[in-house]
C-alpha positions, 0 to 999 in steps of 0.5 A, spaced: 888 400 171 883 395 167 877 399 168 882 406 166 884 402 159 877 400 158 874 407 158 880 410 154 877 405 149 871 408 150 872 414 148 876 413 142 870 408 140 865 415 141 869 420 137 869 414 131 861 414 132 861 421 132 865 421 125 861 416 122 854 419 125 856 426 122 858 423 115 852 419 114 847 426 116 851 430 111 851 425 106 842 423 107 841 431 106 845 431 100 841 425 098 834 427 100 834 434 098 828 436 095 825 430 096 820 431 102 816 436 097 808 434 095 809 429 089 802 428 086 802 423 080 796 422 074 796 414 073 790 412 067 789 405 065 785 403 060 783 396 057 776 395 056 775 399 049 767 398 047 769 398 039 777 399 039 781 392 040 780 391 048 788 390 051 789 384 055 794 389 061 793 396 062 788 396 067 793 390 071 798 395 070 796 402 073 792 398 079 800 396 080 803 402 078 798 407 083 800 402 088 808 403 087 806 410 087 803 411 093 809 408 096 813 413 094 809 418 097 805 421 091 799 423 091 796 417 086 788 420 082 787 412 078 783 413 072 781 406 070 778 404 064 775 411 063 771 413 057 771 421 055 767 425 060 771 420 064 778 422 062 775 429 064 774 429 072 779 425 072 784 429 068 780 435 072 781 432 079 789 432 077 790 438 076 786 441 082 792 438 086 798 440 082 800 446 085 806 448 088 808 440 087 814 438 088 814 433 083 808 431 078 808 425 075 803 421 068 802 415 067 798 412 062 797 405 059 792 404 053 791 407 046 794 413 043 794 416 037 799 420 035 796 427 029 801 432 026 806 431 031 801 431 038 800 425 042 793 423 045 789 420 050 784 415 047 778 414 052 774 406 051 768 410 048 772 412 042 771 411 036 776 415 031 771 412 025 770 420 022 775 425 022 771 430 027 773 424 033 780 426 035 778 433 037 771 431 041 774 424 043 780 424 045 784 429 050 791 431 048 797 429 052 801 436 051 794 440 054 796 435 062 804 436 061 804 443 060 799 445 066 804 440 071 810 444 067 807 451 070 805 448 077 811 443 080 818 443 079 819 436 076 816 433 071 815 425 069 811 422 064 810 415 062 808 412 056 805 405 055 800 407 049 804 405 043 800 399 040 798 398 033 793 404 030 787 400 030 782 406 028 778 406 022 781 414 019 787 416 017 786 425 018 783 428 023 781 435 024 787 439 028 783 446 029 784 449 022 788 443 019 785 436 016 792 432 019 794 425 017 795 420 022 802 420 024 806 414 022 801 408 023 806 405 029 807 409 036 806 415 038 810 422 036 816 424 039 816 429 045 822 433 047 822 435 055 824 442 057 828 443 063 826 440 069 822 434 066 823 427 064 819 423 058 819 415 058 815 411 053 815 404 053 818 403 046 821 407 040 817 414 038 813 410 032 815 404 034 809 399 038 810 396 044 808 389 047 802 387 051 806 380 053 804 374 056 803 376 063 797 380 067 803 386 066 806 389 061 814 388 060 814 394 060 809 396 067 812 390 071 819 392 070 818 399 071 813 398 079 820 392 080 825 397 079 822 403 082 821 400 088 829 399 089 831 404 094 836 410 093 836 408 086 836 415 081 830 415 076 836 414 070 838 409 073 831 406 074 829 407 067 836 404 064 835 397 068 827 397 065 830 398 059 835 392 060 829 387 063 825 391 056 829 388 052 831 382 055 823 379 056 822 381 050 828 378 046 829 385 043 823 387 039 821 392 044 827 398 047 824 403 052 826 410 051 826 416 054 828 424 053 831 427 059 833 434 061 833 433 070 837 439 073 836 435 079 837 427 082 830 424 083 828 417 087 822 414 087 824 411 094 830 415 097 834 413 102 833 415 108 836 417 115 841 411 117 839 406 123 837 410 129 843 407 134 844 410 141 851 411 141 853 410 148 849 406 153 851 404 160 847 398 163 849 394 170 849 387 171 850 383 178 856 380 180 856 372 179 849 372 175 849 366 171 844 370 165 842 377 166 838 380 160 841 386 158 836 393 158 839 395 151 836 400 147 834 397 141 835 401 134 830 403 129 829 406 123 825 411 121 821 408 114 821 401 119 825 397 115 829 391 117 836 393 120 841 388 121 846 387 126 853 385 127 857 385 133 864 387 131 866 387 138 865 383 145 867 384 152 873 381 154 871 377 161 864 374 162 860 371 158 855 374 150 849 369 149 843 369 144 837 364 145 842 361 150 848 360 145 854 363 146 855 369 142 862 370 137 865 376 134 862 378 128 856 375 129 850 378 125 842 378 127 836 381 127 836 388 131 832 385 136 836 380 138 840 385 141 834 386 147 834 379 148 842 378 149 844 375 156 850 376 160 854 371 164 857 375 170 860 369 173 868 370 176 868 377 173 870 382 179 865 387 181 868 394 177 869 390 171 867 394 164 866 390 159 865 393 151 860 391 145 860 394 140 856 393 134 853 397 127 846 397 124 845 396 117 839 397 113 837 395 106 840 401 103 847 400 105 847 405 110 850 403 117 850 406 124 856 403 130 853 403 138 857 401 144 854 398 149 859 399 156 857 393 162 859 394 168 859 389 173 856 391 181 854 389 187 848 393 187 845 392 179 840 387 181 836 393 185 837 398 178 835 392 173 829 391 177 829 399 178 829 397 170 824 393 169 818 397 174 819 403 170 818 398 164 812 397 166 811 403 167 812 405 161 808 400 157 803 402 162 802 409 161 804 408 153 798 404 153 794 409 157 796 414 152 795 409 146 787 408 148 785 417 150 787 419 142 782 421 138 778 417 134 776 422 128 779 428 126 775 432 121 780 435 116 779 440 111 781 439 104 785 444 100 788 448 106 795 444 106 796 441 112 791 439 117 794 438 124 792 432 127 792 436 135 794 428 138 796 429 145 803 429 147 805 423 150 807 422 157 813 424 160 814 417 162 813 413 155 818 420 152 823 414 150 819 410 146 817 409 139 810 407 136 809 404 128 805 406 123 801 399 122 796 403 118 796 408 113 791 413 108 792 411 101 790 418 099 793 425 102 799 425 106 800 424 112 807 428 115 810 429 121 814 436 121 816 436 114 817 429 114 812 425 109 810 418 113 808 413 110 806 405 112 811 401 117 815 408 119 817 409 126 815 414 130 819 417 136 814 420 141 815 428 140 813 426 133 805 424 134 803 431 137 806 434 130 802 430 126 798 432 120 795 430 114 793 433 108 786 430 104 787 428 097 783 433 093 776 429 091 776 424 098 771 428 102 766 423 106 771 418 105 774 416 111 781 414 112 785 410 117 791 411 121 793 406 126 799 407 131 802 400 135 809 401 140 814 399 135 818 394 140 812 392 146 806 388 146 801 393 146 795 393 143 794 399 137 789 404 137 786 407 131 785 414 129 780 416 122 781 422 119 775 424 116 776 430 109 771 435 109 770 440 104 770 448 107 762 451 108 766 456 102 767 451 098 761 447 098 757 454 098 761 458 092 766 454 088 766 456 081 766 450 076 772 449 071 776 452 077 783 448 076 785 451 084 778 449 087 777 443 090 770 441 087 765 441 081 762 448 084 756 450 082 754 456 077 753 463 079 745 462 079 746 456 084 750 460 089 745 461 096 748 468 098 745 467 105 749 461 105 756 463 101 757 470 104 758 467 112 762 461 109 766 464 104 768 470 111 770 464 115 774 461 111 778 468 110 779 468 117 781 462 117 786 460 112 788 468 110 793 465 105 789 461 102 787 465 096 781 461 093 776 463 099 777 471 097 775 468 090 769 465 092 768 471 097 767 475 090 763 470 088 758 471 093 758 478 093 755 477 086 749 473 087 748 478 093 748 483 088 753 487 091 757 488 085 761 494 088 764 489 094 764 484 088 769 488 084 775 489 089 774 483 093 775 478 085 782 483 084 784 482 090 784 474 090 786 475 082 793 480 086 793 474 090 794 468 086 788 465 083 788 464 076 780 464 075 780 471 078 783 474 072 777 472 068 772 473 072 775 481 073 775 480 065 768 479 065 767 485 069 770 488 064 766 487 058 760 488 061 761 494 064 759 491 071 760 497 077 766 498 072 766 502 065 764 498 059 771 496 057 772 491 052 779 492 050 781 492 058 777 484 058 782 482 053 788 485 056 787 482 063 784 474 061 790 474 057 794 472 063 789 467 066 789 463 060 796 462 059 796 459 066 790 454 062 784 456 065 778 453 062 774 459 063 780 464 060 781 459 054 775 460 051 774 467 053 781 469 050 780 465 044 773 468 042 777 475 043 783 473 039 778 469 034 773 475 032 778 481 033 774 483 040 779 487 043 785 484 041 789 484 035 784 478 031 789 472 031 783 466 028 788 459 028 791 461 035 784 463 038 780 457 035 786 452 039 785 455 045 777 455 044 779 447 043 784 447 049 778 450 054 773 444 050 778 438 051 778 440 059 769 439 058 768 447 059 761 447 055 761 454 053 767 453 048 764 446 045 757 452 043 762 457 041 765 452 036 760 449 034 756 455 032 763 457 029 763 451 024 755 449 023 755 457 020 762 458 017 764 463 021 771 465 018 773 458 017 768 453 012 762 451 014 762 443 016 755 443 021 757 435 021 763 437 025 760 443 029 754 439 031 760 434 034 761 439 039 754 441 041 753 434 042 758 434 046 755 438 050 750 435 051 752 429 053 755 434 060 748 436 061 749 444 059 743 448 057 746 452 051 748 446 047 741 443 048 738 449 046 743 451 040 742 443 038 734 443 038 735 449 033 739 444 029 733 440 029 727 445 029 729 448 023 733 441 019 740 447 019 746 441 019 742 436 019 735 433 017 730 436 021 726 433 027 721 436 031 721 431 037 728 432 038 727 439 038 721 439 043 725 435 047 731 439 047 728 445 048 724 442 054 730 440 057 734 447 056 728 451 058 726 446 064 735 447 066 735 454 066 738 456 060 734 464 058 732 463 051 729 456 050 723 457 053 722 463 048 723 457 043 719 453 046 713 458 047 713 459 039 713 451 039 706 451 042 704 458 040 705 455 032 703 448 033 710 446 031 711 439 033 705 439 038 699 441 037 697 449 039 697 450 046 696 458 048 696 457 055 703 453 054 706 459 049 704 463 055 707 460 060 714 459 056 714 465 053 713 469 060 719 465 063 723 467 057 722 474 058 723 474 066 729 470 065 731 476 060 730 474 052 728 480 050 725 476 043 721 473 049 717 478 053 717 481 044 712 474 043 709 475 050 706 483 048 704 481 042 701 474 044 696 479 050 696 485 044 693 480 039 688 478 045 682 480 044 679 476 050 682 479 056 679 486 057 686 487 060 690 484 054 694 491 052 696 492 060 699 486 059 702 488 052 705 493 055 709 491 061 712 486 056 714 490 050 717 495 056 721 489 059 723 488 052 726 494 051 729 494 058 733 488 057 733 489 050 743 489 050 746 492 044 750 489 038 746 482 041 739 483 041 734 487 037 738 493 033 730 495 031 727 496 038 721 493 035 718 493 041 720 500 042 716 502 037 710 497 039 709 500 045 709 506 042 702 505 038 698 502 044 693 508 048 695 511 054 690 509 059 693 501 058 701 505 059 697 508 066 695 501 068 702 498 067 705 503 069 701 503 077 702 495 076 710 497 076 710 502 081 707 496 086 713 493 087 718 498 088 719 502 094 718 510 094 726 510 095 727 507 088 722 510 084 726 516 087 733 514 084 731 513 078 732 518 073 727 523 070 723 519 064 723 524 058 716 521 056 711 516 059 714 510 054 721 512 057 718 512 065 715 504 063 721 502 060 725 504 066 720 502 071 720 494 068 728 494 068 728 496 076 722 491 077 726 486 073 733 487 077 729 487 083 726 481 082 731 476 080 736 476 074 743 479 077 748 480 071 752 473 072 746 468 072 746 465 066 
C-alpha cells in the first residue's frame, strides 16, 4: 500500500508538470514571437574631430554599445571615428545587410546638425566653416532611416549627437535652398512611421551632456538597461530616461517617439529550464551514501538556473556536500548531480519522492520529480550507470575531437550549413556549451540564433549554420564547442567567409544588395565572370544578385542580347540595380530600340527603393525634362541623395550643373566642392571635369600644374576623354613644353577609347604632317574613326571630321581602307551594309574595326 500511494502522488505531481510546462511554451511563443528574425544594427561613434570641439565619449559609447548589440543578436557594423568617405563604406556596408531584416537599428554618438528641419551626421574631417560644407560633408540621417524603412519590419534608431552647435556658418545649401541653421541646440524632431521607433538622448533642441565618466549618461544607462532580460523596449527607454535624469540632476530628459505595432526586447526571455519531468533511479538497499544518477537541468541561453527542493522523500536520508537536505532548500543546479542518499533501514521496494523546480533569472520556473526507488539489485544498475557514463564521455570525446576545423561559407547566400557530423547515438542525451562564438554573422540552429553560453542539445549540432557578416571575408571566426556538464576537453571549429567566384568577378559598384565594392564594367574579365556567375546560378537559384552579375558578364562578353533577357530577369526577381541597368539599355538603344522615354519609366522604380545608380539617373531625367515630366527641385535632390551615398557620377553631374548655372545660378565655388569631392574617391571624370576648371581658370584661378596633373591621373585611370585634354596640352606647349610624339600617343588613346575630338585632333596632327610620306593614310582611319564614333546630341553636330575626310585624295582612302579590312574576317566585311561611297565604306570599316578591338557600350 505504501508503495501504491507513493505513485498515485506521482501522478498527480505529473499532471501538474504538464499543466505548468504547457503554460510556460505558450507564454514563451507569445513572448519571443518575431523575435528570431535577423536583426542588423549601424552603430557609429565619434570623438576625435580634426577642427571641430573633439568629445570626450562617443567613441567609449558605441565600442560599448556594439557590444551590448551583439549580445542581443545584431548583426553590429561599428564606425569609429570615421571621417566622410568613412561614413560612406560604413554607411554602404550597412545597408548591404539590411535586407529582409527583421529589425534595423542606428546608433549614432557625436555631432549633428540640424538645417531646414533635417538632421545630419558629422564625420571628424568636417569643417562646416562655408555654406557649401553640409551637402558635400556630412551625410543626412533621413537618407539611412528610409532605406532600413523599406528593407526590415521594425525600426530603431538612437541619437546621442545633440551637443552644442559648434560650427562656424549659420545657412547651408539644401538642394535649391540657402537654409539657417535650425535652433543652435540639438537636432530636429523626426517623427516615426509605423513600425519605427526614435530616441534621442535629450529634447529635439535641447543639448545632452557628455558627463564625467568614460560614457555618456545617456550611453551607459542605454547598454545597462538594455541587457535586462524580458524587458519591452518602452520600458527599457523609460528606466534610461529615469537614470538620465537622476545622474544628470534634470538637466537633461531623454526622448522618444514611438509608433511600434509590436512588443520588442533586446534580450527575450527564452524558453523556461529544461527539467526532465520525471526520472527513475534505483538505490541499494543499506547504503550509507549513494549519489543519485539525476539528469541535471539546462538552459538553452546557458544562464544560471537555481533550484529549489520543495519536496523530500519521506524515508531515507537527503544529503549535500555530506550535510543533511531540508525541505525548501535552494542550490545551484549542479547541485543536484551531487545529491546523496542514505538507504539505511529503508526496506527494498521503498519509493521516495523529490520534487524540486529550476528557475532562471527571467523568473520563469520548471518543476521535475525525482522517483527513488529502493532495491536489492541497484548496485549492479548504478555501476551499469556509471560504465555507460563512461561511455558516453568517451564517445562525446571522440566525437568532440573528429569535427571539422575549417567551414568555408559563402557570404550573402543566407544561412550556411555548417555540415558537422551527427553526434553518436551513445552521447545522444548530452548537451555541449557555446564557450565561444563569432562576433560578426550569426550562427543558428534551426531557426533558432545561438549566441555565447548557450546550450546545445546533441540533434542541434548537425543543423547547425552560420551566416557571415557582409564585409568579414578572409576574416576567420571561431566557434568553440564544450560538454555542458562533463570534463572534456573543446574543440573548436573556425568558419572562414568567402565571397562567391561571381562576386568577386562581376559585382556592380554602388550595388546596396551585393556584398562587395565591385568592379566597373571595363574591369569585368569575361573569361572569369560568365562561369562564375553560371555557378552561382546553379547553385543559389534564389539568389537574384548572380542573375544580375551573370548579366554583367554577358555585357563584357559583348553578348548584349543574352545580356538583355538575363538583367530583366534579375530585375523581375528582385534586384533593384537590375531596374537601372535595363534603363540604360534603354537609353542607349542597346539590342533594344532607342527609347528615352521607356528609360525614364522603368528607373523610376529603383530609385524609389534608393539605389545610388538610379538616383542620379532619375534625377538627371527629372531635372533636364529627359523623358519625364521635368520636376528641377526633385531631380536635383535625388542627384544629391545618390552623392551623399559616394557615387561619383552624381558629384559630375552636379558639379557641372552649378560650375555652369544650369537651371539654377552659376555658383562654381559649390560646383567645384563636389568635383573635388570626387576626387577625393579616385573617379576618373572629376579628375578630368576638375583639370578643365584648372586649365582654362573657369571657377577658379587657372593653374597648368594642376591641370596637367589631373589630366594625367584621369587619362592614365581610363577616363576616354583626358588624353585628348592632354594630347592638346602637349600638342600646344600648354603648361609643358611641346612634345609631338607625346600629343600623338595621348590623342591615339583618346580616339581608341571613343572621343571623337580625339581621333579629329589625331587626323589633323598626321593631315598637317608633312614628314611622313604615310601622314594622310593615317589622317584618313582617324577623321573615319571620328565619324564612326561621332553620337548624336553629344559629339560633333558639324561632322567636321566628315567633311575633312572628304577633302583628302583617294589613293590614301584606298590604303586606309586595306589597313581596315586587314583586321576584319571575310564573314564581317560581308555583313556590313552596301557603302554608298568610298567615304561611307571608311567610316563603316573603322566602326567595325573599333568594336571589334575593344569598346563595348558599357565600358566607360
Amino acid at each position: 500500500m505504501p508503495k501504491f500511494h507513493h505513485i498515485r502522488r506521482l501522478c498527480a505531481y505529473l499532471l501538474t508538470i504538464a499543466a505548468i510546462l504547457l503554460s510556460a511554451a505558450t507564454a514563451y511563443a507569445a513572448i519571443t514571437e518575431g523575435e528570431n528574425g535577423r536583426r542588423v544594427a549601424l552603430v557609429i561613434g565619434n570623438s576625435v574631430y580634426k577642427t571641430l570641439p573633439s568629445l570626450p565619449n562617443p567613441a567609449n559609447d558605441v565600442e560599448e554599445v556594439a557590444n551590448t548589440l551583439r549580445s542581443a543578436g545584431f548583426d553590429v557594423t561599428i564606425g569609429v571615428n570615421v571621417d566622410r568617405i568613412g561614413l560612406e563604406d560604413t554607411v554602404r556596408r550597412f545597408l548591404r545587410s539590411t535586407s529582409n531584416a527583421e529589425a534595423g537599428l542606428i546608433y549614432y554618438s557625436g555631432h549633428g546638425i540640424q538645417v531646414g528641419g533635417q538632421n545630419f551626421i558629422v564625420p571628424v574631417d568636417a569643417t562646416l566653416e562655408t555654406p557649401y560644407d553640409v551637402e558635400t560633408q556630412t551625410m543626412p540621417l533621413d537618407l539611412i532611416l528610409n532605406h532600413l524603412k523599406q528593407n526590415s519590419r521594425v525600426q530603431l534608431i538612437f541619437l546621442d549627437a545633440c551637443r552644442n552647435n559648434p560650427f562656424n556658418a549659420q545657412k547651408f545649401w539644401m538642394a535649391e535652398k540657402l537654409e539657417p541653421v535650425g535652433a543652435t541646440r540639438g537636432l530636429a524632431r523626426i517623427d516615426s512611421d509605423l513600425g519605427s521607433l526614435i530616441a534621442f538622448s535629450t529634447e529635439p533642441g535641447q543639448v545632452a551632456l557628455d558627463g564625467a565618466g568614460a560614457l555618456s549618461p545617456y550611453s551607459e544607462s542605454f547598454i545597462k538597461r538594455a541587457s535586462e532580460p524580458n524587458k519591452e523596449i518602452r520600458q527599457v527607454l523609460t528606466d534610461v530616461r529615469r537614470d538620465v535624469i537622476a545622474m544628470t540632476g534634470g538637466k537633461q530628459v531623454p526622448w522618444e517617439n514611438s509608433s511600434l505595432m509590436d512588443s520588442f526586447y533586446f534580450i527575450p526571455a527564452p524558453p523556461p529550464p529544461s527539467v526532465e519531468a520525471m526520472q527513475q533511479v534505483s538505490v541499494p538497499e543499506g547504503a550509507a551514501a549513494t549519489k543519485l544518477p539525476i539528469a541535471p537541468p539546462h538552459d538553452e541561453t546557458g544562464s544560471t538556473l537555481l533550484v529549489t527542493l520543495n519536496q523530500l522523500p519521506q524515508t531515507g536520508k537527503l544529503s549535500f556536500d555530506g550535510k543533511p537536505v531540508e525541505q525548501g532548500a535552494k542550490m545551484p543546479a549542479a547541485a543536484l548531480t551531487a545529491l546523496t542518499y542514505d538507504s539505511s533501514g529503508v526496506a527494498a521496494g521503498t519509493v521516495g519522492l523529490i520534487g524540486y523546480s529550476v528557475s532562471d533569472p527571467y523568473g520563469q520556473a520548471t518543476q521535475g520529480v525525482v522517483a527513488i526507488t529502493v532495491a536489492a539489485d541497484a548496485g549492479a544498475k548504478l555501476a551499469q550507470l556509471e560504465q555507460q557514463k563512461q561511455v558516453r564521455l568517451a564517445d562525446a570525446d571522440a566525437y568532440l575531437k573528429t569535427l571539422p576545423r575549417d567551414v568555408s561559407t559563402t557570404i550573402g547566400v543566407g544561412p550556411v550549413a555548417a555540415s558537422l557530423p551527427v553526434v553518436p547515438a551513445s552521447a545522444a542525451e548530452m548537451t555541449f556549451k557555446v564557450a565561444a562564438l563569432p562576433d560578426k554573422g550569426t550562427l543558428r540552429a534551426g531557426d533558432r540564433v545561438i549566441g555565447l553560453g548557450h546550450v546545445l542539445e546533441a540533434a542541434d549540432i548537425p543543423g547547425l549554420s552560420y551566416e557571415p557578416q557582409i564585409g568579414t571575408e578572409n576574416q576567420p571566426f571561431a566557434l568553440t564547442l564544450q560538454a555542458a556538464n562533463d570534463n572534456l576537453p573543446p574543440a573548436t571549429v573556425t568558419f572562414k567567409p568567402v565571397l562567391d567566384a561571381c562576386d568577386s568577378a562581376a559585382a556592380a559598384p554602388l550595388d546596396l544588395q551585393g556584398v562587395t565594392s565591385g568592379k566597373l564594367p571595363n574591369e569585368i574579365d569575361p573569361d572569369e565572370a560568365l562561369p562564375a556567375c553560371t555557378e552561382a546560378i546553379k547553385a543559389y537559384p534564389e539568389v537574384a544578385r548572380f542573375v544580375y552579375q551573370l548579366g554583367r558578364a554577358q555585357l563584357a562578353n559583348r553578348d548584349t542580347k543574352a545580356a538583355f533577357a538575363t538583367i530583366k530577369k534579375a530585375m523581375d526577381a528582385g534586384h533593384v540595380r537590375a531596374i537601372h541597368h535595363l534603363s540604360t539599355m534603354y537609353e542607349i538603344g542597346a539590342s533594344v530600340p532607342r527609347n528615352v522615354d521607356k528609360a525614364a519609366e522603368i528607373v523610376q522604380a529603383a530609385a524609389k527603393k534608393g539605389d545610388p545608380y538610379a538616383l542620379h539617373s532619375f534625377g538627371n531625367d527629372l531635372y533636364y525634362g529627359r523623358g519625364v515630366k521635368a520636376d528641377q527641385q526633385q531631380g536635383l535632390r535625388m542627384m544629391l541623395q545618390a552623392a551623399d551615398l559616394g557615387h561619383t557620377y552624381a558629384m559630375n553631374a552636379l558639379g557641372y550643373i552649378f560650375l555652369n548655372g544650369v537651371k539654377v545660378p552659376a555658383d562654381p565655388e559649390r560646383g567645384i566642392r563636389f568635383y573635388e569631392a570626387g576626387v577625393e574617391r579616385n573617379d576618373i571624370y572629376s579628375q578630368n571635369n576638375l583639370a578643365l576648371v584648372y586649365r582654362f581658370g573657369k571657377g577658379a584661378s587657372q593653374d597648368l600644374p594642376k591641370a596637367l596633373d589631373l589630366f594625367t591621373r584621369a587619362a592614365e585611370g581610363g577616363q576616354p576623354y583626358a588624353p585628348t585634354n592632354l594630347g592638346r596640352m602637349y600638342r600646344d606647349g600648354v603648361g609643358v613644353t611641346a612634345d609631338k610624339a607625346e600629343a600623338v600617343k595621348w590623342l591615339e588613346i583618346g580616339a581608341e577609347r571613343g572621343d571623337y575630338w580625339g581621333a579629329l585632333d589625331r587626323a589633323k596632327l598626321a593631315r598637317d604632317d608633312g614628314t611622313d610620306p604615310d601622314s594622310l593614310v593615317i589622317a584618313a582611319r582617324y577623321f573615319a574613326l571620328a565619324m564612326a564614333v561621332n553620337r548624336p546630341g553629344s559629339g560633333d553636330p558639324k561632322n567636321q571630321a566628315l567633311a575633312e575626310l572628304k577633302t583628302l585624295p583617294d589613293v590614301a582612302k584606298k590604303k586606309a581602307e586595306g589597313i581596315f579590312s586587314a583586321e576584319l574576317t571575310a564573314q564581317e566585311q560581308k555583313a556590313l551594309p552596301k557603302a554608298k561611297s568610298l567615304n561611307d565604306r571608311l567610316i563603316q570599316l573603322a566602326k567595325a574595326t573599333w568594336i571589334k578591338r575593344n569598346p563595348r557600350y558599357d565600358l566607360f
